[in-house]
C-alpha positions in Angstrom: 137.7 137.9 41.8 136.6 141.4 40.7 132.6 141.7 40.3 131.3 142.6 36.9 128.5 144.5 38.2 129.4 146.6 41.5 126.3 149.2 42.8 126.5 151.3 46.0 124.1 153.4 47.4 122.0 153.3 44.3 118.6 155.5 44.4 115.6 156.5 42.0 113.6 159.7 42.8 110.5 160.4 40.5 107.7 163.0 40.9 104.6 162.0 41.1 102.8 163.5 37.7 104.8 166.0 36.6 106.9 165.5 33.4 110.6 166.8 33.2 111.4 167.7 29.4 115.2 168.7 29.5 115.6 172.2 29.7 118.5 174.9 28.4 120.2 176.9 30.6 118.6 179.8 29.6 115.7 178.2 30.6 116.6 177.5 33.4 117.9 180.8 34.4 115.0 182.4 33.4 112.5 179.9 35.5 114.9 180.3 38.4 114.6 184.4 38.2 110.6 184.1 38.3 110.4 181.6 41.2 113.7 181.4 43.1 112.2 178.9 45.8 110.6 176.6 43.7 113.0 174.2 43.6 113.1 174.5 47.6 109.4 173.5 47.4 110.0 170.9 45.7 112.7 169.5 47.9 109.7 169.3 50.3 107.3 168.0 47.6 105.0 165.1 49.2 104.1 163.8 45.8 108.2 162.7 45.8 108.2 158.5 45.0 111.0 156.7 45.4 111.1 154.1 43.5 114.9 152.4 44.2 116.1 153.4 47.5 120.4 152.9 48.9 120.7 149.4 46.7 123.7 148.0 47.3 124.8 144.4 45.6 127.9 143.0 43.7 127.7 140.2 40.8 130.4 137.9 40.4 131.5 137.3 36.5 129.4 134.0 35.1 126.7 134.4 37.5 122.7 134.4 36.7 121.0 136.1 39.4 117.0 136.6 39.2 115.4 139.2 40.9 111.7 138.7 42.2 109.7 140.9 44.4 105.6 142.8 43.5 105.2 145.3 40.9 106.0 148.2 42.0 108.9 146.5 43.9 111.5 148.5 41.7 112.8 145.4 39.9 111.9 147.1 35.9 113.5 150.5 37.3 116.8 148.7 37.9 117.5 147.2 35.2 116.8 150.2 32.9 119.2 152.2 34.9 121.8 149.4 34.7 121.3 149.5 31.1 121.8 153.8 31.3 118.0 153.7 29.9 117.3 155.9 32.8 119.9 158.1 35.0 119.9 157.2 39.0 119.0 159.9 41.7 122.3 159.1 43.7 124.7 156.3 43.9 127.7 154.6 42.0 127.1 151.8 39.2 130.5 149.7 37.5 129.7 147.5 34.5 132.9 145.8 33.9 131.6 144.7 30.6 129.7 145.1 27.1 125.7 145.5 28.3 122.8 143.7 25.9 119.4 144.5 27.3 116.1 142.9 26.4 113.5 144.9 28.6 110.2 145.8 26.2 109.6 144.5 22.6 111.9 146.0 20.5 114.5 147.6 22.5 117.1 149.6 20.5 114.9 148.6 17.6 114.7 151.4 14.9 111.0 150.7 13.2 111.8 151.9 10.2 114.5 149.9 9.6 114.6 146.1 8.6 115.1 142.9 10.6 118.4 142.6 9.1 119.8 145.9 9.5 118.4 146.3 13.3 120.6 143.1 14.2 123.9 145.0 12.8 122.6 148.0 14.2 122.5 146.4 17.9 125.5 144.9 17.1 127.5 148.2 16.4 125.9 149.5 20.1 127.4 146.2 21.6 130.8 147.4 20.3 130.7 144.5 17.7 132.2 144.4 14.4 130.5 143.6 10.9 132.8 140.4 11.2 131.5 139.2 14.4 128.0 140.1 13.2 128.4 138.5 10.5 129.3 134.9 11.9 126.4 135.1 14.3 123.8 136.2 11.7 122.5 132.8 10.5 122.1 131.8 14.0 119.9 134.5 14.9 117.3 134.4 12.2 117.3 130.6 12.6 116.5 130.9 16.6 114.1 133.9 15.9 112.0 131.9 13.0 112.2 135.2 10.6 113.7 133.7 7.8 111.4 135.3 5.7 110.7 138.8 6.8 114.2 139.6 7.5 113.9 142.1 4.8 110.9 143.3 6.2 111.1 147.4 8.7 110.4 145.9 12.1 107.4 148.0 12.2 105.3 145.3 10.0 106.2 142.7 13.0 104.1 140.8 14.8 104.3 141.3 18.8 105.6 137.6 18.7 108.5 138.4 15.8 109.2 141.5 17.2 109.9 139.8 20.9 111.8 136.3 18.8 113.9 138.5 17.1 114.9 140.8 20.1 115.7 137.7 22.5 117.9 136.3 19.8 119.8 139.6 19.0 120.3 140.0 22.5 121.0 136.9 23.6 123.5 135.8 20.6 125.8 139.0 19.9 127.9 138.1 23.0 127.5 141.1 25.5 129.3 140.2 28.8 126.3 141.2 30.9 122.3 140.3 29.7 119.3 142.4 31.7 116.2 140.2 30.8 112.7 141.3 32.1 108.9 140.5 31.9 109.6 140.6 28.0 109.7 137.0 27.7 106.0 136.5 29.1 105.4 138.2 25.5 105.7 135.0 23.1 104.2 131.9 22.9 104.8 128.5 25.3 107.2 127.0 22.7 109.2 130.2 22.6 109.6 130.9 26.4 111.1 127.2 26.8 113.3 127.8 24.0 114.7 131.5 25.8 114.7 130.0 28.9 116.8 127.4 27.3 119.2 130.0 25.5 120.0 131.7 28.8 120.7 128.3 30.6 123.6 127.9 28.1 124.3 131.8 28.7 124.5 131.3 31.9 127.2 128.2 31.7 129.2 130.0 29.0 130.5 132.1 31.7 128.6 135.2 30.9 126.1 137.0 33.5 122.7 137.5 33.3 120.6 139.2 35.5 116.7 137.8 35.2 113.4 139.9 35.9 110.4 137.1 36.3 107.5 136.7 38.2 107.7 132.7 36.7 109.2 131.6 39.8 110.1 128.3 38.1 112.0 129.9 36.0 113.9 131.6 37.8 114.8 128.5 40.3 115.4 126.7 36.8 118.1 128.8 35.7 119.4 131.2 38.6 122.3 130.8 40.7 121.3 132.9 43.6 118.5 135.9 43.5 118.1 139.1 45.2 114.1 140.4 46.6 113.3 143.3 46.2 110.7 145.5 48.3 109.2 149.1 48.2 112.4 150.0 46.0 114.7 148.0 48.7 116.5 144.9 48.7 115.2 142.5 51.8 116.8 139.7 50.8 119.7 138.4 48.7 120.8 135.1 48.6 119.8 131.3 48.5 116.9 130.7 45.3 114.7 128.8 47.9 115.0 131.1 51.0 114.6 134.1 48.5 111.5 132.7 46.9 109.7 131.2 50.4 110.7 134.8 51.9 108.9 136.1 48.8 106.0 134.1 49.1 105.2 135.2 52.6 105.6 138.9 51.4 102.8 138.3 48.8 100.9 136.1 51.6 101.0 138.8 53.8 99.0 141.2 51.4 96.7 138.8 49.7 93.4 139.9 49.3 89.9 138.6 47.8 89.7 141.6 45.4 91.6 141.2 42.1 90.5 144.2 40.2 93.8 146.0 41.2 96.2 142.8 41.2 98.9 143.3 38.5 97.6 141.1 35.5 98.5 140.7 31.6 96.0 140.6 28.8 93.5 142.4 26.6 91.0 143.4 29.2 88.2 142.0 27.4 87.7 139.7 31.0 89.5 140.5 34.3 89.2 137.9 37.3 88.1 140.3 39.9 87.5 138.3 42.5 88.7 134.8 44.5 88.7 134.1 47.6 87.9 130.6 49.3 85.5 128.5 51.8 85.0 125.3 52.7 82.3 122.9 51.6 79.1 124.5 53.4 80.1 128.2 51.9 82.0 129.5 55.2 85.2 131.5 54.6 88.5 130.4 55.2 92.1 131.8 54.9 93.8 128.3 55.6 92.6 125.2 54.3 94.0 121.7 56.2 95.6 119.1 54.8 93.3 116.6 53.4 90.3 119.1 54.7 87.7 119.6 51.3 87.7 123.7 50.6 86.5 125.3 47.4 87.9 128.0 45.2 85.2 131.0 44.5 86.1 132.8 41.3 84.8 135.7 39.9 85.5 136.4 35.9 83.7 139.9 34.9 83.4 140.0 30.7 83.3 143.1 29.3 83.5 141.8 25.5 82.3 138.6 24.2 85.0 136.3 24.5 85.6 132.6 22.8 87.8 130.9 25.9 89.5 128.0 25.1 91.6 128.3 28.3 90.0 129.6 31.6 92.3 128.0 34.6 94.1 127.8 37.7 97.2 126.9 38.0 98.8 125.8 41.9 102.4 126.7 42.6 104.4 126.0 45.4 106.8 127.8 47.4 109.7 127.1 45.1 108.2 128.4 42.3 107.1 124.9 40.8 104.2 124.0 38.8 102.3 121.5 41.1 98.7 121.0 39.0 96.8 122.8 36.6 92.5 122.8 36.6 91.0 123.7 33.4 87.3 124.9 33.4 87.0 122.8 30.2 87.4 119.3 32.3 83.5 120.2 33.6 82.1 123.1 31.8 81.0 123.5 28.3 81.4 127.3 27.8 82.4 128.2 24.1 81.4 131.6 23.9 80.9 134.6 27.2 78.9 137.5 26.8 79.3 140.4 29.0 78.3 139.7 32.5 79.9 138.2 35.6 80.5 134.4 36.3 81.3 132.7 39.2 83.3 129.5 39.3 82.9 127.1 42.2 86.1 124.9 42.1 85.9 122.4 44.9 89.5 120.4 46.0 87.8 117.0 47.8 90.1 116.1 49.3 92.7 118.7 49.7 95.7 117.5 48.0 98.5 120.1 49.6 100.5 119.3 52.4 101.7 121.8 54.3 103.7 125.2 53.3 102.6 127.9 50.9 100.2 127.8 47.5 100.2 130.3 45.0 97.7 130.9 42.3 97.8 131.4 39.1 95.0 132.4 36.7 94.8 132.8 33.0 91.8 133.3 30.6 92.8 132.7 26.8 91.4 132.5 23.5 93.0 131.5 20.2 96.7 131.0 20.0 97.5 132.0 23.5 95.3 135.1 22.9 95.5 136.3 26.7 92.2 138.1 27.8 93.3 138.0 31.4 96.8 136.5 33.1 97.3 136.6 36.8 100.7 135.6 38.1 100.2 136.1 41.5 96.2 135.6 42.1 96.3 134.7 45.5 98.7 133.0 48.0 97.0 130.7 50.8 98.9 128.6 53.8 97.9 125.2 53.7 98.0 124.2 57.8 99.2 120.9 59.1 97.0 118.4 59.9 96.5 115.6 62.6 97.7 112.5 61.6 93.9 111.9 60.7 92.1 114.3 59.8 88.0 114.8 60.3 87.7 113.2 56.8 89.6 110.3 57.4 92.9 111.6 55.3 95.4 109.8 57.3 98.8 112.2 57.0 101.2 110.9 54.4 104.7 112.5 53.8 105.6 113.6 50.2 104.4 117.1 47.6 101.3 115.5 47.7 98.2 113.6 49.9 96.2 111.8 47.7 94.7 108.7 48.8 95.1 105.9 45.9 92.5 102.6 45.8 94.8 99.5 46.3 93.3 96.0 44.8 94.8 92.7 45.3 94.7 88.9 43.8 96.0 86.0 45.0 97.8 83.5 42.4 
């Protein structure tokens, strides 16, 4: 089978600071007359980045491949070049079919125009005819819920409508190949189940999709394979599971107690800036034991006063899976934060977590999933095997969790 997506030897140079504004070639000739060697100082430029560098990979028509790795990993600058957003540095790219992108709000969206003539406007780039617009119309405004602002410019949208009505133009106009990044993080619970579900049926319609998430869940939901990506290079490419516990480790590896530099979503009215962990008499650990008490020490610094309904901390393991979620409201009445910083003691007694890798995840939101602060990747922690007993009496028990139940008994 021929691959629809072939890249070889694909690499992405920027310099640092400097803006490139496209030049004539007068202008050009004329900078190259006064300064003749700049361009061999800037071959030698140490402020070079590269973000992509020698990518090589094939996809096979009908598959959904998600691609994980840190920001900064390259994973945004790939996608925009396989949608000819952005020209590569060196390398070869094939497309062996019609493109549809989704990767900010409102790609390819003209803001002056209306809902109604964007959607035959993308629709036009996809190659699409009015007749095949036209029998997919009804089904887009009815899966982006914009029934009544169709005749509305796009500039009037909402970040929410904006993102609904993208996904759906995207996702029904029948490109060959869908690019899908972070944008989906953008809407509303209801709404990222209801993409997430889109793209499964995508994705068993024969078409390819190629997936940008940090929701690791997601990606192990609805991928078919997934490729890691690292400092701009590919480390891994494979297996959803090996790719996600390899990713995991990565992310282990560079953990740290300071969070005022993590990658995060939200406002910035309140950034966690701090989490780190110790067991029950306030001594550091890195690796809490099976069934061995520790506590999670959080730091949330407010900048703004802020009206949380949802301060938590979510535990996901090593296949991306939700395992629990602790909500600050189960124990603390806190309606309203003024600017300050507040610690959080949250104290697992007994450790529930068997052994293998446990990611954090933090959010801070107000009204309607108004996100102050959202921290995918928080902080990663091993949780070490125990003894078959441990010093608090957890005997070992096999299954996701250790959680001793109370057993009561009658006789009749």
């Amino acid at each position: 089978m021929t691959p629809i997506i072939e890249v070889k030897g694909l690499s992405k140079k920027y310099r640092m600071g400097e803006s490139q504004p496209y030049l004539t070639l007068r202008d050009s000739l004329v900078n190259f007359a006064k300064n003749p060697f700049k361009k061999i100082k800037e071959g030698l430029s140490k402020d070079e980045f590269w973000a992509l560098k020698d990518i090589n990979f094939t996809v096979e028509p009908g598959e959904v491949v998600g691609i994980i790795g840190r920001n900064g990993a390259g994973k945004s600058t790939l996608l925009k070049i396989l949608s000819r957003i952005t020209p590569p540095t060196t390398g070869e790219i094939t497309l062996r079919g019609r493109v549809g992108s989704l990767l900010e709000v409102g790609t390819g969206f003209q803001q002056e125009l209306t809902g109604r003539e964007n959607i035959y406007l993308n629709g036009a780039i996809l190659g699409m005819s009015q007749v095949e617009i036209r029998r997919k119309f009804d089904e887009i405004i009815a899966f982006a819920e914009v029934e009544k602002f169709i005749d509305t410019p796009v500039k009037h949208y909402s970040s929410g409508m904006y993102v609904r009505l993208a996904f759906a133009v995207a996702a029904h106009l029948e490109p060959e190949i869908l690019l899908v990044d972070e944008v989906l993080s953008v809407g509303d619970v209801s709404f990222q189940k209801k993409c997430l579900g889109k793209m499964e049926d995508i994705g068993q319609a024969g078409r390819t999709i190629l997936f940008v998430s940090h929701d690791l869940e997601a990606i192990r939901r609805i991928c078919t394979k997934a490729i890691l990506l690292e400092k701009g290079q590919i480390t891994f490419s494979g297996d959803i599971d090996k790719t996600i516990q390899l990713y995991l480790e990565s992310v282990r590896s560079k953990t740290t107690s300071n969070l005022a530099k993590t990658s995060r979503r939200g406002n910035g009215k309140a950034k966690f800036t701090k989490l780190f962990l110790t067991d029950l008499s306030d001594k550091k650990i890195i690796t809490p034991i099976e069934g061995e008490p520790f506590k999670i020490n959080l730091e949330l610094t407010v900048r703004e006063v802020i009206k949380p309904n949802i301060i938590s901390i979510t535990f996901v393991d090593q296949s991306g899976q939700d395992l629990l979620t602790t909500f600050m409201h189960d124990n603390l009445t806190m309606t309203k934060l003024k600017p300050g910083k507040y610690h959080f003691s949250i104290i697992c007694n007994p450790n529930p977590f068997i052994q293998g890798f446990v990611n954090l995840r933090l959010a801070c939101l107000g009204d309607n999933f108004l996100e102050y602060d959202h921290v995918h990747e928080a902080y990663v922690f091993e949780v070490k095997q125990a003894e078959e007993t441990s010093s608090h009496g957890l005997i070992k028990r096999p299954g996701v969790f250790n959680v001793p139940f109370t057993w009561e008994s009658y006789v009749s």
